[in-house]
C-alpha positions as CSV (number, residue, x, y, z in Angstrom):
1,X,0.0,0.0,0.0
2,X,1.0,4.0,-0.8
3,X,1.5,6.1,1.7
4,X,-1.6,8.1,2.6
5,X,0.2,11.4,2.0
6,X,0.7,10.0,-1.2
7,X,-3.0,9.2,-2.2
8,X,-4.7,12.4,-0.6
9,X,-3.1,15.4,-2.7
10,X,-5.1,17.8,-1.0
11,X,-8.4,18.8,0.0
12,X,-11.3,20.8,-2.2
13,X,-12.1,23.7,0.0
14,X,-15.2,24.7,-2.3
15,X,-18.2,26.7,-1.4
16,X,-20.2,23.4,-2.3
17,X,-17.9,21.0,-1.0
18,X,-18.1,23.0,2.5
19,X,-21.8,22.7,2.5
20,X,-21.8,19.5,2.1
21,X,-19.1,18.4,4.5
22,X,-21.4,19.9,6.8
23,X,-24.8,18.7,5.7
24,X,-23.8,15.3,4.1
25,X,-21.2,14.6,6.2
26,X,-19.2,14.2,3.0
27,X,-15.6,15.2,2.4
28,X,-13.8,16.0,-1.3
29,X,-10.5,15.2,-2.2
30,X,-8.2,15.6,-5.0
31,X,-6.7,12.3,-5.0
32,X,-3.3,10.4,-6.7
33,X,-4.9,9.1,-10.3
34,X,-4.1,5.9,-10.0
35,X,-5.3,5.2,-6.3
36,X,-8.5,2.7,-6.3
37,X,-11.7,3.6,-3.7
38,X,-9.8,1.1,-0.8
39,X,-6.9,2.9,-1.0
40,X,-8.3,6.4,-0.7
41,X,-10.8,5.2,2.1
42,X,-7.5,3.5,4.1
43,X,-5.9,6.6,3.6
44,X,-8.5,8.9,5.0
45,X,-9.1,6.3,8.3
46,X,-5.9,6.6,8.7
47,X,-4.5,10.4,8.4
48,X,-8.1,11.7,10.1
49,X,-8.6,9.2,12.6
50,X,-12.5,8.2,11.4
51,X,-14.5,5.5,9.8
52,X,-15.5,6.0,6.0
53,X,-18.9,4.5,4.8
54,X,-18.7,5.1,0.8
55,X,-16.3,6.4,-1.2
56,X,-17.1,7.8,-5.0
57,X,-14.5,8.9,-7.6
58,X,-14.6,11.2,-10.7
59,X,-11.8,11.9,-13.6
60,X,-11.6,15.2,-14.2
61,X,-10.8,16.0,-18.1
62,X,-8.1,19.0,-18.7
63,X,-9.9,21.3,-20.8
64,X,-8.2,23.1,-23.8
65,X,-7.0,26.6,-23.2
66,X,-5.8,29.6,-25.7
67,X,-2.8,32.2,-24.9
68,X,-3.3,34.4,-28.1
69,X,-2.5,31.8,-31.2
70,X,-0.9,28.9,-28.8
71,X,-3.0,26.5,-27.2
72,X,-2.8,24.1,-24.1
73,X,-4.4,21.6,-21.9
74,X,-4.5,22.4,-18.4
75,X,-4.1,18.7,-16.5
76,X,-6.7,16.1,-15.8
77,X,-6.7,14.9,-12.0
78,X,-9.1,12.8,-10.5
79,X,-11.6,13.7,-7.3
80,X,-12.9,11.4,-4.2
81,X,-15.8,12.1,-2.3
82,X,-15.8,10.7,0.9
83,X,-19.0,9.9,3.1
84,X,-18.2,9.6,6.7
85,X,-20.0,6.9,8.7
86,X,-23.0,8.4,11.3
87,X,-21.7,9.5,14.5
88,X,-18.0,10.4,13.5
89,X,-16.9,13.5,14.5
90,X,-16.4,16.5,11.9
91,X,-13.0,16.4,10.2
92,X,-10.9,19.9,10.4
93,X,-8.3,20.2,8.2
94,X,-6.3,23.0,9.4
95,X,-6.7,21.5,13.6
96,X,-2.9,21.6,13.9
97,X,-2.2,25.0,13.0
């Protein structure tokens, strides 16, 4: 198995991701794109300390982009959602600072 730092890249700190982290009880994550729902959901148990009930995950396309007559593709990178089992506390991501 990967190192968790290694699967988790970082979190999505969205407007909608924030609403539902604190509706859903759902977390978003841009994960490593080739790291499998187990992997991700180990990862999570292990660097926040909770249990993880469901786990989706989306590819993200890069979508083309124009600088005058030169055009590029910004990356593709693939998202988790995480679903925290009932009764688990809240995760904070910035507890330590």
């Amino acid at each position: 198995m990967k190192s968790p730092n290694n699967v988790i890249i970082r979190p999505l700190l969205t407007e909608k991701n924030l609403q539902a982290k604190e509706k859903h009880n759902t977390l978003a994550f841009e994960v490593s794109k080739n790291a499998g729902k187990i992997e991700i959901a180990q990862s999570v148990e292990t660097l926040f300390k909770t249990k993880v009930e469901d786990v989706r995950v989306i590819n993200v396309m890069g979508k083309k982009k124009r600088m005058g007559r030169f055009e590029g593709m910004r990356r593709s990178w693939k998202k988790a959602y995480v679903k925290l089992r009932k009764g688990q506390k809240p995760v904070e991501y910035f507890e330590g600072l």
